[in-house]
C-alpha positions in Angstrom: 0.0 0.0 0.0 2.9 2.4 0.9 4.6 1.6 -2.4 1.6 2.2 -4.4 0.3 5.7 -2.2 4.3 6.3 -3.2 3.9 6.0 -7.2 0.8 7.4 -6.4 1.7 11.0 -5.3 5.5 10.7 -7.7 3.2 10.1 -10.2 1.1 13.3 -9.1 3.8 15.2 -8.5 5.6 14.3 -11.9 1.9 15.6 -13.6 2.2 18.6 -11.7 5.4 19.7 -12.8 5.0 18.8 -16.2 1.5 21.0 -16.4 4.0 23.6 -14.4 6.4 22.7 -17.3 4.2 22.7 -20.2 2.3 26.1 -19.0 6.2 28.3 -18.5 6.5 26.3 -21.9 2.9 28.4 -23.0 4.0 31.5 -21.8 7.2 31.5 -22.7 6.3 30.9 -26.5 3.8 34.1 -26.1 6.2 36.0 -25.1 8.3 35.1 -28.3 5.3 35.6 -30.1 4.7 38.8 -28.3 8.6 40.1 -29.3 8.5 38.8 -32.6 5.3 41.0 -33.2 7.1 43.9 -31.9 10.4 43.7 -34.0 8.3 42.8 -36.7 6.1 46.4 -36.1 9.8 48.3 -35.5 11.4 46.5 -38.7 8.2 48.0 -41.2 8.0 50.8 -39.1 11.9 51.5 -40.1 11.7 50.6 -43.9 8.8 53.1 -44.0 11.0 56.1 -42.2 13.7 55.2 -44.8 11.7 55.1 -47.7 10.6 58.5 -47.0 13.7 59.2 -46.2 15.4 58.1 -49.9 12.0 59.7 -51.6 12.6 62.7 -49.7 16.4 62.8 -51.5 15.3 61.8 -54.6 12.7 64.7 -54.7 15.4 67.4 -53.8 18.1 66.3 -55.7 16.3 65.4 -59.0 14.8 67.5 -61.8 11.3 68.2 -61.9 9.4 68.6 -65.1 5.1 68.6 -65.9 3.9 65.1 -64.0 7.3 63.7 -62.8 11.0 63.9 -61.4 14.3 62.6 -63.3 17.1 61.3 -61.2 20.1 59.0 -62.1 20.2 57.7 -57.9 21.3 54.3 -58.2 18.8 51.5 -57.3 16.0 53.9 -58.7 13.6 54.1 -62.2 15.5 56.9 -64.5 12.3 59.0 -63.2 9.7 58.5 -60.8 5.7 60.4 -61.6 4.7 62.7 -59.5 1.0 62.6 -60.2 0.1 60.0 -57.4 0.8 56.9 -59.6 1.8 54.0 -57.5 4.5 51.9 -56.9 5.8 49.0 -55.2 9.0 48.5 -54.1 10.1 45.0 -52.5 6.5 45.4 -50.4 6.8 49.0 -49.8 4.3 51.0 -51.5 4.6 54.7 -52.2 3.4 57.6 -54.3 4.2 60.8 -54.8 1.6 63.9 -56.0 2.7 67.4 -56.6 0.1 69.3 -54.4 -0.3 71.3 -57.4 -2.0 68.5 -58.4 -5.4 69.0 -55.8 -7.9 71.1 -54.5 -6.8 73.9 -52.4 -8.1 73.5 -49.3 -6.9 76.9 -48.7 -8.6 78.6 -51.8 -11.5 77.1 -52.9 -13.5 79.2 -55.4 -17.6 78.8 -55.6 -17.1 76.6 -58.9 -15.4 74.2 -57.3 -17.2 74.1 -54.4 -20.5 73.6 -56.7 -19.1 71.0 -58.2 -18.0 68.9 -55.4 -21.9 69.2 -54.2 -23.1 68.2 -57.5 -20.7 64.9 -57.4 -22.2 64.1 -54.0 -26.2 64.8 -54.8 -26.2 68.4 -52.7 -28.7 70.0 -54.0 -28.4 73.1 -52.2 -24.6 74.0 -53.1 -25.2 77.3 -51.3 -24.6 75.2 -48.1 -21.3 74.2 -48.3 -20.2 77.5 -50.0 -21.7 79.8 -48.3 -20.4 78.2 -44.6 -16.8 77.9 -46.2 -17.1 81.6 -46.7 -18.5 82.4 -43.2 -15.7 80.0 -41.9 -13.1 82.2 -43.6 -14.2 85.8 -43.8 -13.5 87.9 -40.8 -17.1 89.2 -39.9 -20.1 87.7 -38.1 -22.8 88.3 -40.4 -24.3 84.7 -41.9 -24.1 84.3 -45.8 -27.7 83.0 -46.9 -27.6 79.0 -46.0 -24.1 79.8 -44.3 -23.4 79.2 -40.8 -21.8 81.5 -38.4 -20.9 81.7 -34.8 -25.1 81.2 -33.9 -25.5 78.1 -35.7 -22.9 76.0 -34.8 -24.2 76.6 -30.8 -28.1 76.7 -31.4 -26.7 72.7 -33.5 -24.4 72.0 -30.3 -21.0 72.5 -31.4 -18.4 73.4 -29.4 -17.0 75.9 -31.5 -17.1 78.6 -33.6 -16.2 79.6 -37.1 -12.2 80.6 -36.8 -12.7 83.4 -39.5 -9.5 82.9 -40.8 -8.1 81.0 -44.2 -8.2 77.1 -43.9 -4.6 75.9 -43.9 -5.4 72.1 -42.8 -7.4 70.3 -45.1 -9.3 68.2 -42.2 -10.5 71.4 -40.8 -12.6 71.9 -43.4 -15.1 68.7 -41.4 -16.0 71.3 -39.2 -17.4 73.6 -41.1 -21.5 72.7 -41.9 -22.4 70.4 -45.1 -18.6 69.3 -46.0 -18.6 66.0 -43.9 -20.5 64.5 -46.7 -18.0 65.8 -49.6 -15.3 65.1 -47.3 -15.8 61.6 -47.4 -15.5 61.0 -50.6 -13.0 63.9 -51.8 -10.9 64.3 -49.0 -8.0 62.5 -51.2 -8.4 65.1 -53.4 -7.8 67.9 -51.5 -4.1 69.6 -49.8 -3.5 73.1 -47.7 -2.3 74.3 -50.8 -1.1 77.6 -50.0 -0.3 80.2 -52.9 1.2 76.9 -54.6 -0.8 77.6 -57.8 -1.9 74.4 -59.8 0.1 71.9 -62.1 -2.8 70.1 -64.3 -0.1 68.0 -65.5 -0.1 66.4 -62.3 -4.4 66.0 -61.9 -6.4 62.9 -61.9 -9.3 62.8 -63.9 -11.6 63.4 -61.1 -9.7 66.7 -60.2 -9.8 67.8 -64.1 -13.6 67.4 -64.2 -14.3 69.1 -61.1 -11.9 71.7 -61.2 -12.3 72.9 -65.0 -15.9 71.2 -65.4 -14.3 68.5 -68.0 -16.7 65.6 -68.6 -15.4 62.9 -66.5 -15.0 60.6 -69.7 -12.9 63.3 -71.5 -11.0 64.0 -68.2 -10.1 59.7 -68.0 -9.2 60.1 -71.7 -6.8 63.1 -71.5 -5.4 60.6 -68.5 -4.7 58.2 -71.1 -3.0 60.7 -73.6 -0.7 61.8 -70.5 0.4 58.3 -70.2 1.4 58.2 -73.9 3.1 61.3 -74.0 2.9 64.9 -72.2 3.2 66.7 -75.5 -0.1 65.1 -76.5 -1.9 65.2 -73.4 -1.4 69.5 -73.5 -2.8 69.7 -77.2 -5.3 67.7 -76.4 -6.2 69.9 -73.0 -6.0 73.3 -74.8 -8.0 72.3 -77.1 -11.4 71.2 -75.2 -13.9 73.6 -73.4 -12.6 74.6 -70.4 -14.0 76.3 -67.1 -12.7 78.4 -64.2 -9.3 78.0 -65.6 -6.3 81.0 -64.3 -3.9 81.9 -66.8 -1.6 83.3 -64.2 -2.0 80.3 -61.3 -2.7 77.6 -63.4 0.0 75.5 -66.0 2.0 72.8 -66.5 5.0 73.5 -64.3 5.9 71.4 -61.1 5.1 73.5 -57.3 8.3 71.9 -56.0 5.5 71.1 -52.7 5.0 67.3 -52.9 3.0 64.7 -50.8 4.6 61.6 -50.1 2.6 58.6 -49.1 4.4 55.5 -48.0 2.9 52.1 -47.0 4.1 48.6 -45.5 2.0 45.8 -45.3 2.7 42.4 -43.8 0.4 39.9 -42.6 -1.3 41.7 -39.9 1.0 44.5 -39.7 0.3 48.0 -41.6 2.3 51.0 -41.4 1.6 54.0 -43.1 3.2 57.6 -43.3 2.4 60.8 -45.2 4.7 63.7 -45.2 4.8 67.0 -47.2 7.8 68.1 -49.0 8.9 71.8 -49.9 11.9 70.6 -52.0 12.8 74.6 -52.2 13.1 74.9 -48.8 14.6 70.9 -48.5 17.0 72.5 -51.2 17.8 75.4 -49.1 17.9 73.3 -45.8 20.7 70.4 -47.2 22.1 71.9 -49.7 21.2 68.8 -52.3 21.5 71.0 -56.0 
């Protein structure tokens, strides 16, 4: 009896430690997991910082001409566009779009602002323009279908037109009826201060609503640029054109560039956006 209660509890004991074992054995391998998670975040996290980092280079130290950038830096295309085309480097995906390229937060006229209301069904397009207005002007008097200080507090907001130009492009989801053209245009817009415009470097949807070109003739004079610059300039002189500015609006580069840079990797994402003055980034290194 002895013997057996003996090999009894031994063989109790000897369960007990291997549970003990197996569970240190658990926790152990979750904490590998746990680490290999977080060098895997650090590792994309870095690739992204230096892929901005050699975009940011490439942009400052190249030549830049209508929708694009020349460089000879080795491990790079001969040229890289600059009109928000993709690409994909080794998993790393990145764009680049000359802000001169969007919508100016900063400066939006009434025909663009009509037309971003007509893309989203607004009917009433005084709305949004008329509350952009109030937003920006300096007195407290409401534009009709605007919104001043009165209307955001009888709604319940907790602030107040700042009557000042809009230099952020998200502030302009505080100001009444833009949440709904925010959510779908919001990609197309920048802060775009007194950069002027580069329609070289416009998507089609930016073309139509900017100059009123039908949407098919703006994908199609996409398609000519694509071919050749040359062809897609004849072809955009030629067609009717709207709320176009001789003096702010042409074909040359704004040297202000958004650079968008993404890793993905199972279930880690990483992505970064900066904005690049490459006169100032020029001024700053030195890179000529």
């Amino acid at each position: 009896m002895r013997k057996a209660f003996s090999l009894s509890i031994t063989m109790w004991i000897s369960a007990i430690m291997i549970a003990i074992g197996v569970y240190f054995l658990t926790l152990s391998k979750k904490e590998v997991n746990n680490d290999k998670l977080l060098l895997d975040k650090l590792s994309a996290y870095l690739k992204v910082k230096s892929k901005l980092a050699e975009l940011e280079y490439y942009l400052a130290s190249g030549k830049q001409v209508y929708n694009r950038v020349e460089n000879t830096l080795n491990g790079y295309p001969s040229f890289l566009l600059t009109d928000g085309t993709e690409y994909n480097d080794s998993g790393i995906l990145f764009s680049i779009q000359d802000n001169g390229g969007l919508l100016h937060s900063y400066s939006l006229n009434s025909y663009e602002i009509m037309n971003l209301a007509k893309e989203n069904n607004i009917s009433d397009y005084l709305i949004p323009l008329n509350s952009y207005r109030d937003w920006s002007d300096r007195d407290d008097i409401a534009l009709p279908e605007g919104a001043e200080a009165g209307w955001y507090k009888v709604n319940g907001f907790n602030y107040v037109p700042r009557n000042s130009k809009i230099f952020i492009k998200d502030e302009l989801k505080d100001i009444r009826g833009w949440n709904e053209i925010l959510n779908r245009y919001t990609k197309l817009m920048t802060y775009g201060i007194d950069i002027g415009y580069n329609y070289t470097a416009m998507n089609a949807e930016v073309l139509h609503i900017k100059y009123g070109i039908d949407i098919q003739e703006a994908r199609k004079l996409i398609r000519f640029r694509k071919e050749s610059v040359s062809k897609f300039l004849e072809e955009f002189y030629s067609i009717q054109k709207n709320n176009y500015d001789y003096e702010s609006d042409s074909y040359f580069p704004t040297y202000v560039y958004t650079i968008f840079v993404t890793y993905v990797s199972k279930n880690i994402k990483v992505h970064k956006t900066i904005v690049i003055d490459c006169k100032k980034f020029i001024i700053r290194y030195g890179y000529f």
